[in-house]
C-alpha positions as CSV (number, residue, x, y, z in Angstrom):
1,X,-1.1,137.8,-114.3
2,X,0.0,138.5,-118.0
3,X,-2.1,137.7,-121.0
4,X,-0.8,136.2,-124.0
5,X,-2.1,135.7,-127.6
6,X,-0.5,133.7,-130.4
7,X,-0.1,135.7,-133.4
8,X,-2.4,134.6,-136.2
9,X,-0.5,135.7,-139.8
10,X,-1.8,132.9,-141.8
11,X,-3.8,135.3,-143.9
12,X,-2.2,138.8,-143.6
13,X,0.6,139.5,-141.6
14,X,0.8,143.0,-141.8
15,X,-3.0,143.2,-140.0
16,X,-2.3,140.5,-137.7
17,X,0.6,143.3,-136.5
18,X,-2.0,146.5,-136.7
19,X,-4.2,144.3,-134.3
20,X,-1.6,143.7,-132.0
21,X,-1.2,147.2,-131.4
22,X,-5.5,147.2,-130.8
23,X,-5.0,144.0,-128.1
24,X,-1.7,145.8,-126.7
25,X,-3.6,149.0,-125.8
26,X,-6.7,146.7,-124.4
27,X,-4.6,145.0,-122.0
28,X,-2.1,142.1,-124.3
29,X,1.3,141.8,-122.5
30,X,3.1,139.0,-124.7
31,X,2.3,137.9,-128.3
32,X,4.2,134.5,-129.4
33,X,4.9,134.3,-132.9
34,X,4.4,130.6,-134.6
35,X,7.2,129.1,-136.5
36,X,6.0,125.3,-138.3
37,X,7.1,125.6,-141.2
38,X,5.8,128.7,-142.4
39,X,7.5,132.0,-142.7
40,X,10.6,132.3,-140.3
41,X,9.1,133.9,-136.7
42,X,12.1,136.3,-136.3
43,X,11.2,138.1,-139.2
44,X,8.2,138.6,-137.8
45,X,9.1,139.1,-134.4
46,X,11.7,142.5,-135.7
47,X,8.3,143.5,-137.7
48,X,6.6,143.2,-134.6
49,X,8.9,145.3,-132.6
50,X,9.0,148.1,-134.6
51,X,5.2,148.2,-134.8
52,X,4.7,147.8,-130.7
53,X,5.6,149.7,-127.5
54,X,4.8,147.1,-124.6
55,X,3.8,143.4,-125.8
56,X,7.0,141.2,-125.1
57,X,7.8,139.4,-128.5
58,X,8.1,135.9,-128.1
59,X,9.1,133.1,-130.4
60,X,6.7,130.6,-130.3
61,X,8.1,128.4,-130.8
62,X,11.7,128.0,-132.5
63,X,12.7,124.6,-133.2
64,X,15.9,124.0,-131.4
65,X,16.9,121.4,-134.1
66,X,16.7,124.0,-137.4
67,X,19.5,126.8,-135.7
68,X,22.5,126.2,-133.9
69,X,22.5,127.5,-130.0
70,X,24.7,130.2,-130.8
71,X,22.4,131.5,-133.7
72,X,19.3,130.9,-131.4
73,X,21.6,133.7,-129.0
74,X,22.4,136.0,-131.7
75,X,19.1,136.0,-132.6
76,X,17.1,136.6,-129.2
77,X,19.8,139.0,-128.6
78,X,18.9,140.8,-131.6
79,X,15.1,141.3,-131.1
80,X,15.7,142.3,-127.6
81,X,17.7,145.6,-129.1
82,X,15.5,145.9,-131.6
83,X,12.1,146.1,-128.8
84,X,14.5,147.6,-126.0
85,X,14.3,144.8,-124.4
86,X,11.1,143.3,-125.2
87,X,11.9,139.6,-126.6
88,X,11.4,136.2,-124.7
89,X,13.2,133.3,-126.6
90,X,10.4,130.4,-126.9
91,X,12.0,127.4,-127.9
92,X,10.8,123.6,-128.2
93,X,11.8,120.4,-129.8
94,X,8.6,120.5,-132.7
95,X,8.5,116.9,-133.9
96,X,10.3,114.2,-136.4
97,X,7.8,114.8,-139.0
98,X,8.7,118.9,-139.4
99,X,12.2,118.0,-138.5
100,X,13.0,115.2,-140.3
101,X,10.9,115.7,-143.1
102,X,11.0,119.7,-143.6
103,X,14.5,120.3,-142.1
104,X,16.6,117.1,-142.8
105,X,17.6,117.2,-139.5
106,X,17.7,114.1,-137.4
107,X,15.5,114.3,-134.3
108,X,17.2,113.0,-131.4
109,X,17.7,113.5,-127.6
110,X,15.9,116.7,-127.4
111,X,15.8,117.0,-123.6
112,X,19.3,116.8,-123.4
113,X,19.7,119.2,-125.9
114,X,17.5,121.7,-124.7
115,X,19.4,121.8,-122.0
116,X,22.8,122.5,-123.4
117,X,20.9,125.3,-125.6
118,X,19.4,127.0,-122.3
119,X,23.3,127.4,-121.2
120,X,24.6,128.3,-124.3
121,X,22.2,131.1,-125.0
122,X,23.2,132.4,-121.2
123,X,26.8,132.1,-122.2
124,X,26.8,134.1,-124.4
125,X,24.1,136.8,-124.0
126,X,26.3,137.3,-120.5
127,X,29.9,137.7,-122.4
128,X,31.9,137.0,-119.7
129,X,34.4,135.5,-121.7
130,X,34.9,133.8,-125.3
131,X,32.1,131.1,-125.4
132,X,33.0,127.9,-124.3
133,X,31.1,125.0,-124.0
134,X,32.1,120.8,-124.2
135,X,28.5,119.1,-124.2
136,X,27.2,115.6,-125.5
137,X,25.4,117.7,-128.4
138,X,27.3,120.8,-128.5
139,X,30.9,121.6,-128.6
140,X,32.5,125.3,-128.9
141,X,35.0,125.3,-130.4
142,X,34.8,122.2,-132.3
143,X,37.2,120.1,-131.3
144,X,39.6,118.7,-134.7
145,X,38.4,115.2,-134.2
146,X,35.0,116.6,-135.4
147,X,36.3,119.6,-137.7
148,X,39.5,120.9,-139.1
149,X,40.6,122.2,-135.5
150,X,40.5,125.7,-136.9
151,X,37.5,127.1,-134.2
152,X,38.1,129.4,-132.0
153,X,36.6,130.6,-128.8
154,X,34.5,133.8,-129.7
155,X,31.9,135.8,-127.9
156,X,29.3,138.4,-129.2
157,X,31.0,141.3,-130.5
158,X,27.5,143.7,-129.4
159,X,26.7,144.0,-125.8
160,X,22.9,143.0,-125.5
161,X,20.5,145.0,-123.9
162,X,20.1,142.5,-121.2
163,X,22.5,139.7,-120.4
164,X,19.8,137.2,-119.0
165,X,17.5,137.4,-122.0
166,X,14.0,135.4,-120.6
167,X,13.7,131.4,-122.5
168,X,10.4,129.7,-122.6
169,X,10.0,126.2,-123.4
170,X,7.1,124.2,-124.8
171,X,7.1,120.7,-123.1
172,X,4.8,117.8,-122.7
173,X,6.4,114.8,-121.3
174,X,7.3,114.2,-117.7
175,X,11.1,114.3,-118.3
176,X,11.2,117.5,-120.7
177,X,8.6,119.5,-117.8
178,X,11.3,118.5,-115.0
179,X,13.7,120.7,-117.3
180,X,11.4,123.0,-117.9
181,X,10.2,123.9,-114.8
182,X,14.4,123.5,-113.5
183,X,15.7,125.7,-115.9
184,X,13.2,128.1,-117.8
185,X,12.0,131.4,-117.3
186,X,8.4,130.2,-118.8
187,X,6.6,126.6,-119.3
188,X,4.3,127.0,-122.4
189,X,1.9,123.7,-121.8
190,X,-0.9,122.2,-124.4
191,X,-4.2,121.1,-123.0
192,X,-3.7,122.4,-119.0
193,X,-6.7,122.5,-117.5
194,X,-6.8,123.6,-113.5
195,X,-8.1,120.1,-112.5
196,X,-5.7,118.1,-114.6
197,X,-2.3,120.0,-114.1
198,X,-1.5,117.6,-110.8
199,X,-2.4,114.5,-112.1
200,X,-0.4,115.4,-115.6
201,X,2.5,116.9,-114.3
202,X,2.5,117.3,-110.7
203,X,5.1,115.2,-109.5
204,X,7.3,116.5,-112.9
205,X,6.9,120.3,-111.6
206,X,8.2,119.2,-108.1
207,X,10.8,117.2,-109.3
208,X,11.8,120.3,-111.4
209,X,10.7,123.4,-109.0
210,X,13.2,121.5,-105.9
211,X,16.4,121.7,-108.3
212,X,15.6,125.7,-109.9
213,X,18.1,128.2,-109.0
214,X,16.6,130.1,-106.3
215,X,18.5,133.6,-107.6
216,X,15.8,132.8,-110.8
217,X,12.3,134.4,-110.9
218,X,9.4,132.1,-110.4
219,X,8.5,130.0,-112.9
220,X,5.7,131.4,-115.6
221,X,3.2,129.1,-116.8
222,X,0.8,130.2,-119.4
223,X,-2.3,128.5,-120.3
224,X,-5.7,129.1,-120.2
225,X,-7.6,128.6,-123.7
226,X,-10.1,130.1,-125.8
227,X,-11.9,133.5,-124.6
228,X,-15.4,134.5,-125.3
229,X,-17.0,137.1,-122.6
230,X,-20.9,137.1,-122.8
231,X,-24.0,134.8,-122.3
232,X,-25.7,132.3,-123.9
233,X,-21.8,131.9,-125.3
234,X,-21.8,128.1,-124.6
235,X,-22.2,126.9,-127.7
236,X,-18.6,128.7,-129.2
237,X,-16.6,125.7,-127.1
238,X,-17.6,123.3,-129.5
239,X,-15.7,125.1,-131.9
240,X,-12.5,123.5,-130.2
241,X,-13.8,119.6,-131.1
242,X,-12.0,119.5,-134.4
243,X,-8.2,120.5,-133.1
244,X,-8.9,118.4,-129.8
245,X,-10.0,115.4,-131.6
246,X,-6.6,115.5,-134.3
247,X,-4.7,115.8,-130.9
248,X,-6.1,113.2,-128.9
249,X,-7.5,110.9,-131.6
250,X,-5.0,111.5,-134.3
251,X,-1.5,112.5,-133.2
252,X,1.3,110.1,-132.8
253,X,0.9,106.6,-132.5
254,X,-1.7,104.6,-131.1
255,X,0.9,103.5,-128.0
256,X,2.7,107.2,-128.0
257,X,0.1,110.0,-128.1
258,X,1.4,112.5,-125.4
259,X,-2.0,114.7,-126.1
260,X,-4.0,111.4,-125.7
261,X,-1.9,110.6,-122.4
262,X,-2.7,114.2,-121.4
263,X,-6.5,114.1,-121.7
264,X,-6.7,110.3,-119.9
265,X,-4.8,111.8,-116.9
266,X,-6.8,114.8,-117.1
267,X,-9.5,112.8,-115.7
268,X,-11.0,111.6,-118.6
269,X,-9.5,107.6,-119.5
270,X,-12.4,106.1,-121.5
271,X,-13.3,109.2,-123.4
272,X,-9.3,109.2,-124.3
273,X,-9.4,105.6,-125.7
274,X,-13.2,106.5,-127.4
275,X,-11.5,109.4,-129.1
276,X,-8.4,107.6,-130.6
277,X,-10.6,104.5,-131.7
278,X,-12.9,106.4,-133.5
279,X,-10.3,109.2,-135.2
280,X,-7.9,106.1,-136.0
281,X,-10.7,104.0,-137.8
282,X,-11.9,107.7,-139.7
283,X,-14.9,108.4,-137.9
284,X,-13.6,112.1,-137.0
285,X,-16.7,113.5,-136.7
286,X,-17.7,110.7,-134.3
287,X,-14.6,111.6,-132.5
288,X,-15.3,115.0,-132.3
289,X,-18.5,114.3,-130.4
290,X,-17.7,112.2,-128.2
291,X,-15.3,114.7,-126.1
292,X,-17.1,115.5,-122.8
293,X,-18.8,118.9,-122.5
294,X,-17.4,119.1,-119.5
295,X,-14.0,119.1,-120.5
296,X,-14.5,121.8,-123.1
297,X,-15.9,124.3,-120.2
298,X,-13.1,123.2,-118.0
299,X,-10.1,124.1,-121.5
300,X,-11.9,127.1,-121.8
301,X,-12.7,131.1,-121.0
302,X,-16.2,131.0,-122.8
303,X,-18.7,132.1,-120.8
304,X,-20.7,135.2,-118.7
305,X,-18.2,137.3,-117.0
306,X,-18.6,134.8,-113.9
307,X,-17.5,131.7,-115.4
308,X,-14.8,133.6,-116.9
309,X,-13.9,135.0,-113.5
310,X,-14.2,131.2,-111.7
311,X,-12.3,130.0,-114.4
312,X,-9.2,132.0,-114.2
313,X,-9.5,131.8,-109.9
314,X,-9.1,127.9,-110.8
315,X,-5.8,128.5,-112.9
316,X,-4.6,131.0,-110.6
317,X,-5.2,127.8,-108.0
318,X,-3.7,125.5,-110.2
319,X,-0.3,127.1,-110.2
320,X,-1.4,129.4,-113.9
321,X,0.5,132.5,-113.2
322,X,-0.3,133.9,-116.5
323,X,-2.3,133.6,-119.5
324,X,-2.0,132.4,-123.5
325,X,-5.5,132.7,-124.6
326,X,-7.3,132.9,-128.4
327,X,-10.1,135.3,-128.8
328,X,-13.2,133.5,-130.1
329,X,-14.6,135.6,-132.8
330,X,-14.5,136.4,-136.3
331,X,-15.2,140.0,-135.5
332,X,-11.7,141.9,-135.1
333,X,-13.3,144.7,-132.5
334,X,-15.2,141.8,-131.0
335,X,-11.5,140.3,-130.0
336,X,-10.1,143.6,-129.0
337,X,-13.2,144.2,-126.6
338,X,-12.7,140.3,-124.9
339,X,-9.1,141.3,-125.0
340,X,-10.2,144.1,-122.6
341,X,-12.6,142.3,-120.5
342,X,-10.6,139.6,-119.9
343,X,-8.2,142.5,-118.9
344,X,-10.7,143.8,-116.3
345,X,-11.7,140.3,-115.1
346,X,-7.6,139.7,-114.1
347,X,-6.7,143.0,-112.4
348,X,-10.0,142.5,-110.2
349,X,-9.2,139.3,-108.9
C-alpha cells in the first residue's frame, strides 16, 4: 500500500522539495505536484527528480485542455528519463472557470477526450510506428479540411525509458470513473470515504473494472485524508470544515454540485442540502458547523495509532489500494515523524 502526499510549494518551493527528501526516507512513495493555475507542475516535477531517489513524480493534476496529447507524451516521457523512470502522468479535466477563464480554452466533452489522450500518450510513448490517430477531438496528422494538409505522421525521435509510462486520472462523475477505472493505471478520487465509495461509485467501478484490459495492472486508487498519529488528536479534524464546506456548500451550482452529490450519497442527504443552504445564503461559518463529526472521523487518519490502524483496514476493505494523505501539522519534523508512523501502521497490517 503506497503513500502519497501532494506537494505543498505555495510558499517555498525549494523546501517543499528538501522535505520531500525527509518524507521519502520516512516511508513517501509518490508525491503529486498541483498545477491550477500556478507555476507550471513539470517544472517542478524535473526539480523534483533531480532532488529524489525513490518518490514517483506525479502530475497532479495536468489539465488535459491547456497541452495537446502529444505534448502531454513528450512531457511524461521527459520526466520519466529525467527520474529513471520515476514519473506517473496525472491528468484531469480541471473546470470551465480555470479553463475558460485562465486558458481561453473551451471546455467541452472531457470524457471523450480523456480518452483519446490516454491512447495517444500510449501511441506514442510505445513508437511503433509514426503516430496516428483519427478521433472526434484529435486528429494526427491533421487532415487539410482542418489545416493546410501539410502534417505528417511523426513519432518521438528519443526512445523513453519505458514505453507504458503509468496515467492517473482525477474523476468524479459516474461516466468519467467508468473510464477511469477502464483505462487508467490510477483513480485519484475527492471525498472517498470507506463507507461511501459503493454508494458513490460502486456500480461506476464495475461498469469500468468488467471492460479493463486484463494484460493491465490493477487498478490504484488513492485516498485516504488528513494524518495526525497521537491522542487527544480529535480536535485537528475540524480543521477540514472550511475546504469541506466551499466543496459541498459552495462549488458549482445549486442543481450541479458533484462534491455535494458526493457527500449526500456518502450517507449523509440532509446534512448535504443544510450545507449548501447555508454556504449559498453566506452563512459559511454556519455551514462549516453543521458537517457531522462523524463524517470528519470517517475522511480522516487523525487519531491514536488504533484509529489510524482501523481506519486504513476500512480503506483497504473498501477497495483503497493505496494512499494520498496531508500531514496535519505546522511542525515540519512533526510531518516527517506521522509520515513514518503511518509507514509503520501500513507494513503491519
Amino acid at each position: 500500500m503506497r503513500i502519497s502526499t501532494l506537494l505543498n510549494y505555495a510558499t517555498d518551493f525549494k523546501d517543499a522539495v528538501s522535505e520531500v527528501q525527509a518524507l521519502e526516507k520516512a516511508g513517501l512513495d509518490v508525491a503529486w505536484v498541483p498545477e491550477a493555475y500556478s507555476f507550471d507542475a513539470p517544472s517542478a516535477m524535473g526539480y523534483l527528480a533531480a532532488n529524489t531517489e525513490r518518490v514517483t513524480i506525479a502530475s497532479g493534476i495536468l489539465p488535459v485542455y491547456s497541452r495537446t496529447p502529444s505534448l502531454l507524451a513528450m512531457t511524461a516521457a521527459g520526466i520519466d528519463y529525467l527520474s529513471d523512470g520515476r514519473c506517473m502522468l496525472g491528468l484531469g479535466a480541471s473546470g470551465p472557470q480555470v479553463i475558460e477563464g485562465f486558458h481561453g480554452v473551451k471546455y467541452e466533452a472531457p470524457v471523450s477526450r480523456l480518452r483519446e489522450i490516454v491512447s495517444i500518450c500510449r501511441q506514442v510513448w510505445k513508437r511503433e510506428g509514426p503516430l496516428k490517430h483519427d478521433g472526434k477531438y484529435y486528429q494526427m496528422p491533421l487532415g487539410q479540411e482542418h489545416g493546410t494538409g501539410l502534417g505528417k505522421a511523426l513519432k518521438l525521435i528519443n526512445h523513453p525509458v519505458r514505453n507504458d509510462i503509468p496515467i492517473a486520472i482525477a474523476s468524479l462523475g459516474k461516466k468519467s470513473v467508468e473510464m477511469t477505472a477502464e483505462i487508467a493505471d490510477a483513480w485519484l478520487p475527492a471525498f472517498l470515504t470507506a463507507e461511501g465509495v459503493q454508494a458513490v461509485w460502486g456500480e461506476s467501478l464495475k461498469a469500468g473494472l468488467a471492460k479493463r484490459d486484463p494484460d493491465r495492472a490493477p487498478l490504484e486508487v488513492f485516498a485516504g485524508g488528513a494524518v495526525a498519529i497521537g491522542t487527544g488528536l480529535e480536535a485537528m479534524r475540524d480543521m477540514a470544515r472550511p475546504q469541506i464546506a466551499l466543496y459541498v456548500g459552495g462549488m458549482g451550482a445549486r442543481q450541479k454540485n458533484f462534491y455535494n452529490d458526493i457527500f449526500r450519497l456518502s450517507g449523509y442527504p440532509d446534512e448535504a442540502r443544510q450545507i449548501q443552504d447555508l454556504y449559498l445564503s453566506g452563512e459559511k461559518k454556519a455551514a462549516e458547523e453543521a458537517i457531522p463529526d462523524d463524517y470528519l472521523a470517517k475522511a480522516s487518519l487523525i487519531g491514536d495509532a488504533g484509529f489510524v490502524r482501523e481506519r486504513v483496514q476500512a480503506l483497504r476493505e473498501a477497495g483503497v489500494n493505496a494512499l494520498n494523505v496531508s500531514f496535519a501539522s505546522k511542525d515540519r519534523d512533526e510531518r516527517v515523524r506521522y509520515c513514518d508512523e503511518l509507514r509503520n501502521i501500513v507494513d503491519a497490517a
